[in-house]
N, CA, C and O atoms as a Tinker XYZ file with bonds, in Angstrom:
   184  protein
     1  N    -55.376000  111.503000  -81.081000    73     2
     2  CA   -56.809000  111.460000  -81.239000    64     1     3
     3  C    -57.241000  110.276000  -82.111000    63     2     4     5
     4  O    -58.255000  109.670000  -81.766000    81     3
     5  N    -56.454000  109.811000  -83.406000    73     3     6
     6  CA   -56.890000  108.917000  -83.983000    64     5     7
     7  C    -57.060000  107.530000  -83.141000    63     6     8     9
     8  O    -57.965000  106.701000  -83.049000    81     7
     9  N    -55.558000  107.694000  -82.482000    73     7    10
    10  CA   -55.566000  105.994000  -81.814000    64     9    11
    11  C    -56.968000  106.119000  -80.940000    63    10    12    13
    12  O    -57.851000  105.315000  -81.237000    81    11
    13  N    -57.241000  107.106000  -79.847000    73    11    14
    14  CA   -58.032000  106.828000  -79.143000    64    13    15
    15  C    -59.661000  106.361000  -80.295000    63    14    16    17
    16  O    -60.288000  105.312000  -80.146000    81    15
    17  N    -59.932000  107.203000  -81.114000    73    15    18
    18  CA   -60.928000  106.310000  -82.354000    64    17    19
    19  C    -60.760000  105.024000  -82.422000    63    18    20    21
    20  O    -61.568000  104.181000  -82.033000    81    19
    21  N    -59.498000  104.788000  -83.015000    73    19    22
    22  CA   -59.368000  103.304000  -83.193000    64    21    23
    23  C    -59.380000  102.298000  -81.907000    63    22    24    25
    24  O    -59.624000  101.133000  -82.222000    81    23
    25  N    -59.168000  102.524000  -80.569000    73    23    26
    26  CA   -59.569000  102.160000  -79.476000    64    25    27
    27  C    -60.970000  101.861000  -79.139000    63    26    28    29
    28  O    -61.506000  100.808000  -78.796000    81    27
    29  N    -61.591000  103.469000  -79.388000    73    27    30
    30  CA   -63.217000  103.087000  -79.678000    64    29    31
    31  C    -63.979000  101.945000  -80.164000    63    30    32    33
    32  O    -64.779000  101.187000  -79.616000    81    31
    33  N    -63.361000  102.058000  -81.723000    73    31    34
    34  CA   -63.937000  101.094000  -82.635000    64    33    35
    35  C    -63.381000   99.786000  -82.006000    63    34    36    37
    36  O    -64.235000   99.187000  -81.351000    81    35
    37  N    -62.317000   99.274000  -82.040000    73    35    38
    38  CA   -62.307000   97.831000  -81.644000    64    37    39
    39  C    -63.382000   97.898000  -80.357000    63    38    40    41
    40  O    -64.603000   97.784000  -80.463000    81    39
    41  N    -62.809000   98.062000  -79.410000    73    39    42
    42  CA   -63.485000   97.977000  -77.949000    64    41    43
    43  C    -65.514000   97.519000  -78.855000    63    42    44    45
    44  O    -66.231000   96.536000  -78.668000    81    43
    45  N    -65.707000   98.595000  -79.631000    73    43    46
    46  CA   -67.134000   97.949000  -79.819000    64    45    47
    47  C    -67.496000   97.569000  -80.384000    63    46    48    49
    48  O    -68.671000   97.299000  -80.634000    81    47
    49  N    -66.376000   97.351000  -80.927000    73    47    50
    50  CA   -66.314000   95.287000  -81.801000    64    49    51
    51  C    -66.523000   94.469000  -81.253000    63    50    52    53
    52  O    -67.410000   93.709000  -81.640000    81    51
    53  N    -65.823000   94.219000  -80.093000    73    51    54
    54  CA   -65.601000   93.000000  -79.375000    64    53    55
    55  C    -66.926000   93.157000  -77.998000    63    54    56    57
    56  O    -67.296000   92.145000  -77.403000    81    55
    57  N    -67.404000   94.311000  -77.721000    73    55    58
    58  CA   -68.803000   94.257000  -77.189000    64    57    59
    59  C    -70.073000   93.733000  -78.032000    63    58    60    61
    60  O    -71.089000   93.172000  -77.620000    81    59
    61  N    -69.612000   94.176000  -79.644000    73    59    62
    62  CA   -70.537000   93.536000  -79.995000    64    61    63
    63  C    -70.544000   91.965000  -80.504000    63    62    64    65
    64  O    -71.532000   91.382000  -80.951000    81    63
    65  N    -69.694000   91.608000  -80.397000    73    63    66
    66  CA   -68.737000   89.810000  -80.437000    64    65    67
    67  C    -69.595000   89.231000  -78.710000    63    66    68    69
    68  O    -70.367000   88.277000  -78.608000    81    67
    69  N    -69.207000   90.017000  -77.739000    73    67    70
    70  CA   -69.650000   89.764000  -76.966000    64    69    71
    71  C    -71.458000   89.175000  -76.539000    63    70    72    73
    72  O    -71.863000   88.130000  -76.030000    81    71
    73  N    -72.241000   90.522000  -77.081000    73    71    74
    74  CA   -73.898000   90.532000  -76.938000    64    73    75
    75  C    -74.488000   89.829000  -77.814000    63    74    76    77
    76  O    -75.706000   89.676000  -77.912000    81    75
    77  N    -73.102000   89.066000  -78.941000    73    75    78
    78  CA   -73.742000   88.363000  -80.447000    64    77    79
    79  C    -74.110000   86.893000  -79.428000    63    78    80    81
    80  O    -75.279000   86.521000  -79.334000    81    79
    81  N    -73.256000   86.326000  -78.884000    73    79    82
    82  CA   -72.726000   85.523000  -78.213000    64    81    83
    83  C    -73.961000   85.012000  -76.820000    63    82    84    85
    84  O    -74.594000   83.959000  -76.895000    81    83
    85  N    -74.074000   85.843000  -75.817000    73    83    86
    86  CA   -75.143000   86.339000  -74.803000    64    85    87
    87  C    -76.044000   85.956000  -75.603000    63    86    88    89
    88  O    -76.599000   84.934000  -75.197000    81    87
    89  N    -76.580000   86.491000  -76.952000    73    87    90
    90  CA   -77.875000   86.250000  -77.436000    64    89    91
    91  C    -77.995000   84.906000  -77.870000    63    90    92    93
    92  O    -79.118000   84.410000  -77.784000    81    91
    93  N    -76.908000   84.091000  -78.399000    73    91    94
    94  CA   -76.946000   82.783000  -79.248000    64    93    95
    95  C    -76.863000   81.753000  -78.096000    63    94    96    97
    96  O    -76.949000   80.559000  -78.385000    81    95
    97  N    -76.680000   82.182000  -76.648000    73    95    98
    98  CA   -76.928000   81.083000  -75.831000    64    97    99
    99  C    -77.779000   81.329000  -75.377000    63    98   100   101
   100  O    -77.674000   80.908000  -74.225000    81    99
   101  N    -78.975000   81.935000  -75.543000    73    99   102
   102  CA   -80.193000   82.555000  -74.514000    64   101   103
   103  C    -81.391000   81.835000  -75.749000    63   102   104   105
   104  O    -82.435000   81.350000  -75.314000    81   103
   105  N    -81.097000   81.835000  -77.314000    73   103   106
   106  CA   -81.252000   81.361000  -78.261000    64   105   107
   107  C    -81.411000   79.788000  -77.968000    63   106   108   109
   108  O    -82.470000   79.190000  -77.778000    81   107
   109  N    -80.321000   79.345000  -77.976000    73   107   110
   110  CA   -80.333000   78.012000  -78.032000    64   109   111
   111  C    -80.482000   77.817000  -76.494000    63   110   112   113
   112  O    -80.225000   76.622000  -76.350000    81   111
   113  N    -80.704000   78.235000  -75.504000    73   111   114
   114  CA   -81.481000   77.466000  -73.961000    64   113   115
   115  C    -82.647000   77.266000  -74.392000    63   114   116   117
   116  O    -83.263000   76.213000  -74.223000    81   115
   117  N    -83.190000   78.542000  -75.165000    73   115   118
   118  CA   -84.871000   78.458000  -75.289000    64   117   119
   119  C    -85.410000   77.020000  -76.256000    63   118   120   121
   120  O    -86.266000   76.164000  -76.028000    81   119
   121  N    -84.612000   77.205000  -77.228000    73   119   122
   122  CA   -85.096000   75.922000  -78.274000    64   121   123
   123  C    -84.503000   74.364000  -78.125000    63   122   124   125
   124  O    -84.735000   73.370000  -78.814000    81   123
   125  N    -83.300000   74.615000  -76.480000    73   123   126
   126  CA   -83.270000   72.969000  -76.049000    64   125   127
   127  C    -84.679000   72.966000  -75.208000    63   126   128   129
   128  O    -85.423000   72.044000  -75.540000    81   127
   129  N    -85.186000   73.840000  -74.169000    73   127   130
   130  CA   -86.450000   73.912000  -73.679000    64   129   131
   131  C    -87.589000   73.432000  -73.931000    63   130   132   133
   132  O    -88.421000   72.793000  -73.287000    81   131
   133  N    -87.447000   74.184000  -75.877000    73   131   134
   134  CA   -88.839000   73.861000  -76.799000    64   133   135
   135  C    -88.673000   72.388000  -76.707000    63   134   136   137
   136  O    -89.618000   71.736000  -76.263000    81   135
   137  N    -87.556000   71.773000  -77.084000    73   135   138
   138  CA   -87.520000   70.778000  -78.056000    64   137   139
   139  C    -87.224000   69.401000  -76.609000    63   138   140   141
   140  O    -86.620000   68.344000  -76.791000    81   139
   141  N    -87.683000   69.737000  -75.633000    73   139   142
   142  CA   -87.400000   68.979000  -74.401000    64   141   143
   143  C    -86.228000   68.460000  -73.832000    63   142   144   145
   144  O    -86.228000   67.728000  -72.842000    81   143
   145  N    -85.279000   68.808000  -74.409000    73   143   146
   146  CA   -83.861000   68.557000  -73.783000    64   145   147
   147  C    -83.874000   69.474000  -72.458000    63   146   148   149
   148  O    -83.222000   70.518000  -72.435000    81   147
   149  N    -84.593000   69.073000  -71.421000    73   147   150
   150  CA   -84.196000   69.751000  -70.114000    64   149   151
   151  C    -82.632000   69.663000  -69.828000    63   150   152   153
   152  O    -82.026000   70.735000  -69.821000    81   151
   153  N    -81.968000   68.574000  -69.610000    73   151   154
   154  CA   -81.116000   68.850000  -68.701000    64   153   155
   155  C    -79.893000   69.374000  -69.735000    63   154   156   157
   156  O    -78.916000   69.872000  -69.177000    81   155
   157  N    -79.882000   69.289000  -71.271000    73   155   158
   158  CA   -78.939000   70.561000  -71.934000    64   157   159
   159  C    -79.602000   72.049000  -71.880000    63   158   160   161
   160  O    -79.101000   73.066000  -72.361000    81   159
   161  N    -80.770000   71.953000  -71.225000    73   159   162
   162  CA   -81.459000   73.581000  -71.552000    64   161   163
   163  C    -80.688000   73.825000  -70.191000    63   162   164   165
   164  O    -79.979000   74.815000  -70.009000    81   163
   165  N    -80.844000   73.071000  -69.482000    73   163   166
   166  CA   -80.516000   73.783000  -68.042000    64   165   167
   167  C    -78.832000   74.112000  -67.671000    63   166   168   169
   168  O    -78.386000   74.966000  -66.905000    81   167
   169  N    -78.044000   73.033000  -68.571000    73   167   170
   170  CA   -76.559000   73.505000  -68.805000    64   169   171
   171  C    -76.296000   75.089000  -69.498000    63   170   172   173
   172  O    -75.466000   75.975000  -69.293000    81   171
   173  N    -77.394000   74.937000  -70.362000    73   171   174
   174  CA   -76.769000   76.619000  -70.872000    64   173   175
   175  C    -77.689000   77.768000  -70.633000    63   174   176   177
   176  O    -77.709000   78.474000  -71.641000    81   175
   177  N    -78.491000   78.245000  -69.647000    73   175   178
   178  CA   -79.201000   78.603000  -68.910000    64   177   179
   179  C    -78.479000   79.790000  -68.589000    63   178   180   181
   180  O    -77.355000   79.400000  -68.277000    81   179
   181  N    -78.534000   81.168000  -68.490000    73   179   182
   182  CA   -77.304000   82.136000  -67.987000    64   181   183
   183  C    -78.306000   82.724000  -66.668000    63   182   184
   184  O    -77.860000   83.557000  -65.879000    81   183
């Protein structure tokens, strides 16, 4: 029972490593956008 806990917990570690990630490129598309860098906004674009 413990391991499966400790399975838990990592696993939503690394989901949340994951959605940190998703957000910091959705982040920085928007503010190459602001800041007129089209064609790097459009490289990191998801």
């Amino acid at each position: 029972m413990k391991d499966s806990q400790k399975l838990l917990e990592v696993l939503n570690s690394l989901l949340a490593d994951e959605l940190t990630a998703i957000n910091q490129y959705m982040v920085h598309s928007e503010m190459c956008e602001n800041w007129g860098y089209g064609k790097l906004q459009a490289s990191l674009k998801l």
